[in-house]
C-alpha positions in Angstrom: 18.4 -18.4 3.2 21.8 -16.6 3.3 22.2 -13.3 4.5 24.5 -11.9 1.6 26.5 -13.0 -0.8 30.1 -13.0 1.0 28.7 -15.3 3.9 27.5 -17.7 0.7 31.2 -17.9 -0.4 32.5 -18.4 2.8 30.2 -21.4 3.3 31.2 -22.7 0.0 34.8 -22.1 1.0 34.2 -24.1 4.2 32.7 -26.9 2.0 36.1 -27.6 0.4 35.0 -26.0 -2.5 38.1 -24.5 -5.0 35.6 -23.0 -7.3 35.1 -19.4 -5.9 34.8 -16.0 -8.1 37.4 -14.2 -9.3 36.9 -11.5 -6.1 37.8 -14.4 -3.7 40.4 -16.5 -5.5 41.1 -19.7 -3.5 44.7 -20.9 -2.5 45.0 -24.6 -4.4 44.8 -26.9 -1.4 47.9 -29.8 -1.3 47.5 -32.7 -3.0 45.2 -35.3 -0.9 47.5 -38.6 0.3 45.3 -41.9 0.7 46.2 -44.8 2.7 47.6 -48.0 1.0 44.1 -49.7 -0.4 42.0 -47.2 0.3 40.8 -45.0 -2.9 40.3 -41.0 -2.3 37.0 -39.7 -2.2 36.1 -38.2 -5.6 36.6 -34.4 -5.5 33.2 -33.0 -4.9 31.3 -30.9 -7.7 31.0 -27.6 -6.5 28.0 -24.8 -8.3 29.2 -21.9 -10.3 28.9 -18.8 -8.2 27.1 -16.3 -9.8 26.9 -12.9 -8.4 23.3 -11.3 -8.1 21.6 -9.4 -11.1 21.4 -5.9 -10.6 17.6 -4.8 -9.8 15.6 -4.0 -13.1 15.1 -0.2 -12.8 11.6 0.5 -11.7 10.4 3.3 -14.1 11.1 2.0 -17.8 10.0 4.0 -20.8 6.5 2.8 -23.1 4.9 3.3 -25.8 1.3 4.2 -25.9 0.5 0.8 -27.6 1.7 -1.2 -24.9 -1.2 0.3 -22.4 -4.1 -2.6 -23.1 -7.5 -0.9 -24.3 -5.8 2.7 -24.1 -8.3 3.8 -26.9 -11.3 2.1 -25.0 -11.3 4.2 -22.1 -13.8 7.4 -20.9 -10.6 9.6 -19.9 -12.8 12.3 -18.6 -12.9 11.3 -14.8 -9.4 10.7 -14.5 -9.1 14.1 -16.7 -11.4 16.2 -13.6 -9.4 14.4 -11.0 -6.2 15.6 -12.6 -7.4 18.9 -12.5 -7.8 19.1 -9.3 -4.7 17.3 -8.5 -3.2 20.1 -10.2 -3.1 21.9 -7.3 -0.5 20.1 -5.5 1.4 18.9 -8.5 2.1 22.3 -9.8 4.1 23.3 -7.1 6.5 21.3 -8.9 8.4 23.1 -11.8 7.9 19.7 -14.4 4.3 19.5 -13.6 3.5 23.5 -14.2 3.0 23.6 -18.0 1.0 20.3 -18.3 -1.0 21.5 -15.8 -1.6 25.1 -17.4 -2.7 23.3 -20.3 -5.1 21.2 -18.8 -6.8 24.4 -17.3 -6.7 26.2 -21.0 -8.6 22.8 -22.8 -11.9 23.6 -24.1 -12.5 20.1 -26.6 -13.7 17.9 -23.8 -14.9 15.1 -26.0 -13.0 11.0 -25.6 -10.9 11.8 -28.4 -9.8 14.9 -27.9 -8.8 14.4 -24.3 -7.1 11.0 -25.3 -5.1 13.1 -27.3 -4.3 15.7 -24.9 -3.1 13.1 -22.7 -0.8 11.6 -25.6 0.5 15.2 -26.2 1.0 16.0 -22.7 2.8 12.7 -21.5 5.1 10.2 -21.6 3.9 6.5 -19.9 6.5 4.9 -18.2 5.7 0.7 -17.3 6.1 0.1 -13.7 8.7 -2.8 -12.9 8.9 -4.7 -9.8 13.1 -5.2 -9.1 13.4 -8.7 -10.1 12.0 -7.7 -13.3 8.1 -9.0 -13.6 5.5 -6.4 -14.4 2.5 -7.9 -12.3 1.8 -7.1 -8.8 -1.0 -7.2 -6.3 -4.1 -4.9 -7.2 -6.5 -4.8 -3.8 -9.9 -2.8 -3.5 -10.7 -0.2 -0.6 -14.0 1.8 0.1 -15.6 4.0 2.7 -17.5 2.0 5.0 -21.1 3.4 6.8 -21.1 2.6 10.2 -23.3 3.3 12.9 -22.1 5.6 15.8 -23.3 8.1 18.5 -21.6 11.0 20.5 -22.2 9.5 23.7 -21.3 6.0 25.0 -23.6 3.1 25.8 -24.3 -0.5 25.9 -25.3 -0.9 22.4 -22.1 1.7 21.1 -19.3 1.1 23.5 -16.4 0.6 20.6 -14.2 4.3 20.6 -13.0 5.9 17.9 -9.9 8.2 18.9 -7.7 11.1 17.3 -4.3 11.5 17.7 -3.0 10.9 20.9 -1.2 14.0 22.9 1.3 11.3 24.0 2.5 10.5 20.8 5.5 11.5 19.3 6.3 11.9 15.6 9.5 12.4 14.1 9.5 13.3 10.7 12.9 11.4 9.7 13.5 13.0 6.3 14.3 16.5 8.4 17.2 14.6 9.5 18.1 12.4 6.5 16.6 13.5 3.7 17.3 9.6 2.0 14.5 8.5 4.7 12.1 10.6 2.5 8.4 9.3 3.1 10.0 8.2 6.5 8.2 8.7 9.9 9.1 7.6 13.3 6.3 7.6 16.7 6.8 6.6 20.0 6.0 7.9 23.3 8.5 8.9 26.3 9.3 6.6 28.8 11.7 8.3 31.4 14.4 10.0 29.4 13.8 7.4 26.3 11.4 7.4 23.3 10.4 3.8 22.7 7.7 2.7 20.6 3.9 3.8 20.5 1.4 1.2 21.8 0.7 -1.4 19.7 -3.1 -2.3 19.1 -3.2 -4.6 22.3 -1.1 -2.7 24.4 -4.0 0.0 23.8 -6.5 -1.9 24.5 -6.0 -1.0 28.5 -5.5 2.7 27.5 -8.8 2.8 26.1 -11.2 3.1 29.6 -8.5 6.1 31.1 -8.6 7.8 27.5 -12.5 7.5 27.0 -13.3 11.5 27.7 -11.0 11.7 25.0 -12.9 9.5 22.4 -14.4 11.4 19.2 -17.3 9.0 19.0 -18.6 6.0 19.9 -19.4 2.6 17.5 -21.8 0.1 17.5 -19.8 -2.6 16.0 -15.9 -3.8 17.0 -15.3 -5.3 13.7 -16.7 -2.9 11.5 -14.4 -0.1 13.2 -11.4 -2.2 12.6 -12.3 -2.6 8.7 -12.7 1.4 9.0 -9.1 1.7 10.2 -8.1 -0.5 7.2 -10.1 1.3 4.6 -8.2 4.3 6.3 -12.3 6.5 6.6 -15.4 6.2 7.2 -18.9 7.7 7.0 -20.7 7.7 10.5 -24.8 7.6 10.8 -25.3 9.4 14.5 -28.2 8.4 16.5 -29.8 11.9 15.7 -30.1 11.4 11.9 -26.6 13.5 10.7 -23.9 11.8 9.6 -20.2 13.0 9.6 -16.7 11.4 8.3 -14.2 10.1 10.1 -10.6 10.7 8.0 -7.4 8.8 8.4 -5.6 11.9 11.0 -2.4 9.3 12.1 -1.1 5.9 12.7 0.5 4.1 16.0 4.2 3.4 13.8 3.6 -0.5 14.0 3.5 -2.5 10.8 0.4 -3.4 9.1 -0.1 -6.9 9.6 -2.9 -9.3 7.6 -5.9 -10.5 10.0 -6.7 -13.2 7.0 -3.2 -14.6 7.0 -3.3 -15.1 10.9 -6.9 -17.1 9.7 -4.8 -18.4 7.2 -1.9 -19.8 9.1 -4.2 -21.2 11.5 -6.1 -23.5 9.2 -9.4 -21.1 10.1 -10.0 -20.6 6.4 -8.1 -21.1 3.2 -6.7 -18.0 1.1 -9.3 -17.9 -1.7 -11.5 -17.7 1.3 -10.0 -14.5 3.0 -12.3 -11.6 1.9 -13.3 -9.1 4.3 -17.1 -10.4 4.3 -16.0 -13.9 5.1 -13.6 -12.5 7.8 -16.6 -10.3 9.4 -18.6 -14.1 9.2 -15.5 -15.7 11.1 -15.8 -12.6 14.1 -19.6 -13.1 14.6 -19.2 -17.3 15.0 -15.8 -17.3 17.1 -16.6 -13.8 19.5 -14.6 -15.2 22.2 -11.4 -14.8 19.8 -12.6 -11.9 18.0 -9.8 -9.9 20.0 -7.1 -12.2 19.8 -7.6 -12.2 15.8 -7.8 -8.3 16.1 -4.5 -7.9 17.5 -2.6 -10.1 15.1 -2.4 -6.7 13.6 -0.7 -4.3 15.8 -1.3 -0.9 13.8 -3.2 1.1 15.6 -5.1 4.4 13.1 -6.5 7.3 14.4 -8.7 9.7 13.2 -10.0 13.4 12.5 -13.9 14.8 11.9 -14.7 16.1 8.9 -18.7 16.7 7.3 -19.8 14.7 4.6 -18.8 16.6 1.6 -17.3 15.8 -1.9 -17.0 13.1 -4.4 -15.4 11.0 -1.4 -13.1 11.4 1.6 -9.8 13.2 1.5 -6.7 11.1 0.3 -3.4 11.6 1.2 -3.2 14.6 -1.3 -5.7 16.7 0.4 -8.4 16.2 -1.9 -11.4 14.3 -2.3 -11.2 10.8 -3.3 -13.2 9.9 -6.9 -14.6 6.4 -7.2 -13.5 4.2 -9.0 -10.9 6.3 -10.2 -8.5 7.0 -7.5 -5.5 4.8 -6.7 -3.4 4.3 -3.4 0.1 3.6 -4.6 3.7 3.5 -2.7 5.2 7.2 -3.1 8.6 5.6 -3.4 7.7 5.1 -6.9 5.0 6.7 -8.3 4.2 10.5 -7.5 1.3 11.4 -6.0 -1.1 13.1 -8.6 0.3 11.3 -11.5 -2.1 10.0 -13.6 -1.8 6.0 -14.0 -2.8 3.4 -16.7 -4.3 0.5 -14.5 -5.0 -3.1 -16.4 -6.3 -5.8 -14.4 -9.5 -7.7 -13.7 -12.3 -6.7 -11.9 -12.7 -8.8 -8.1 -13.2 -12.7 -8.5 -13.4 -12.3 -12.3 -11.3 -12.7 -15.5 -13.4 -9.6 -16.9 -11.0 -7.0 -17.5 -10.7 -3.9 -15.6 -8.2 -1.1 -17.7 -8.7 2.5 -17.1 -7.2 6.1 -16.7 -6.8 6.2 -12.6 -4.6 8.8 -10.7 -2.4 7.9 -7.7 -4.1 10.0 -4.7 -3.3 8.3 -1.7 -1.5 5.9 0.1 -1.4 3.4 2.6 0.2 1.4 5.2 0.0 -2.3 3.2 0.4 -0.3 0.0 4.4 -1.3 -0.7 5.9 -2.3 -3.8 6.5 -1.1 -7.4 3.5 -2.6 -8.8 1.1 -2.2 -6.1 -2.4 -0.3 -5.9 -5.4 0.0 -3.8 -8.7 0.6 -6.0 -10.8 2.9 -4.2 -14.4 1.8 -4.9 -16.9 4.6 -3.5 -18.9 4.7 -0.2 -21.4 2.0 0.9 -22.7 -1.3 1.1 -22.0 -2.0 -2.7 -18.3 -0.6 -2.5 -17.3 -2.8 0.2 -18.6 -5.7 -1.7 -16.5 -5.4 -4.5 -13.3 -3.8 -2.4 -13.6 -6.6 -0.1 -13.4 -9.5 -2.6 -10.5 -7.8 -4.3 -7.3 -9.3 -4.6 -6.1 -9.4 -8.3 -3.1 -9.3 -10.7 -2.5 -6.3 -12.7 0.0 -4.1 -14.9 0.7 -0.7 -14.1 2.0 2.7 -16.1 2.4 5.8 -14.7 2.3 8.8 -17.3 4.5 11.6 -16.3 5.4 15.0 -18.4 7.2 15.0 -21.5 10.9 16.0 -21.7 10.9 15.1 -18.0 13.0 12.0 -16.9 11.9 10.7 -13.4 14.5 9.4 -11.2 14.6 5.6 -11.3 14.5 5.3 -14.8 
């Protein structure tokens, strides 16, 4: 593949080709001399340059026709959980009268609060840059795991909070273009270099271990817990307490079921989480070695068990099946968001009024989102076989336009 388009036309140039755009004109080589009976090569054919198309914008104005099943939906979940998105959002001068209104509506009922919304906002299709309008729609839940306060043969798997070695440098204070931006590392001497990765922690665990907020029965269920980004926690005394995404080691996210993948272990359509936890229990003796493929490392806070679910990146309590994690670079947090896909493993449609209340680590793209299913055995079954296509809109304040569009 070739690095940019300059080092293309040099390589053309080097190919003896003449044709080259008009930015880098080529100087007509002399005329070729053959030897007596020998015929010159034919000149060779040499491609049109083209210069690359411009990427499509990602925010480009809708109507309310083009959302599929608009008129189909219940609105009044996504309605509650705007509400109380409303306290972030109207910090924000274009969010303050839409959210003053929301507060002041007394008709409740489908139709009225379909046509609140319609009053109230303008949806705005979400385009990737080479111009499609499909992207990857995954599922997420909160898992129940098993765990105790003190450590032991049957739960010797530690759960830790933020590290006191770690460093985090919040790069937008420097450049603000590096919005959303985060550096973490640790110091080494007189240099910051980067935090451990999930194997280079493993050793740090057994020093650290006073340090552990609680202990787990099961290695692979505390792993899925760091994907799902929280968890609920059943302690050997009967309570139960949840365990909230606090920070994250600075590595990349990296796919345990593509390491399967690319190692013949299983095929794609086969890499759901419940066939992944199948894999661990058959193949122990690797069940690190897969495990590290992915070298983000999360950490976590204590919280009790309150609320319609655990707190998103907003702040606020998560509401199933109607919360989103989407990439901030392109859809504000809060924002209430038109979702039409299909529900996991299934051509059944899956539209609905969602709002975008967290994030996370593999969530990047223009059309991306992470459906957040609810707590439990039942929610990880459906997250976990999630991996669909799907359309997004997000629906931002009249009169306002959003950068990017």
């Amino acid at each position: 593949m070739f690095r940019s388009f300059p080092a293309f036309l040099g390589l053309l140039a080097l190919a003896g080709c003449s044709q080259l755009p008009p930015q880098a004109p080529a100087t007509p080589a002399p005329p070729a001399v053959c030897p007596a009976a020998q015929s010159c090569p034919a000149c060779p054919v040499c491609p049109t340059v083209e210069p690359p198309k411009p990427a499509e914008k990602p925010l480009q104005a809708a109507d309310w026709n083009d959302l599929p099943s608009w008129t189909e939906d219940d609105p009044s979940p996504a309605f509650t959980a705007f509400v109380a998105s409303c306290r972030s959002l109207e910090r924000q001068a274009h969010w303050k009268p839409v959210c003053a209104s929301a507060r002041e509506l007394t008709d409740t009922t489908n139709a009225a609060l379909r046509a609140w919304f319609e009053g109230q906002f303008q949806p705005w299709a979400l385009v990737n840059p080479d111009g499609s309008r499909n992207g990857l729609i995954t599922g997420y839940y909160e898992p129940i795991l098993k765990g105790s306060r003190q450590r032991s043969k049957a739960f010797a798997n530690p759960v830790f909070g933020p590290p006191e070695d770690m460093i985090v440098v919040d790069l937008a204070e420097l450049y603000p273009e590096l919005k959303h931006l985060r550096l973490r590392g640790r110091i080494e001497g007189r240099k910051l270099v980067p935090y451990y990765s999930r194997a280079e922690w493993g050793p740090q665990e057994s020093k650290r271990s006073p340090e552990a907020l609680l202990w787990i029965d099961d290695a692979i269920d505390l792993f899925f817990m760091q994907i799902q980004g929280s968890g609920q926690i059943m302690l050997t005394d009967g309570s139960r307490v949840r365990l909230n995404y606090a920070d994250q080691n600075g590595h990349p996210y990296r796919a345990i079921g593509r390491w399967l993948i690319d190692r013949g272990e299983m095929k794609a359509e086969q890499a759901s989480m419940q066939n992944i936890k199948a894999w661990a229990k058959a193949n122990p003796s690797r069940m690190t070695e897969m495990l590290n493929a992915n070298p983000s490392l999360v950490f976590f806070r204590e919280l009790p068990v309150e609320g319609s679910g655990p707190q998103g990146a907003m702040g606020l309590p998560l509401t199933p099946e109607r919360s989103l994690a989407v990439d901030p670079r392109h859809v504000p947090l809060g924002a209430p968001i038109w979702l039409a896909t299909t529900r996991p493993n299934s051509e059944q449609a899956l539209t609905r009024l969602m709002l975008g209340q967290d994030t996370g680590g593999a969530i990047r793209g223009v059309v991306r989102g992470d459906f957040y299913w609810g707590s439990g055995v039942e929610a990880g079954n459906q997250a976990g076989k999630m991996r669909q296509q799907g359309r997004m809109w997000v629906l931002l304040p009249r009169g306002y336009r959003p950068p990017g569009s």
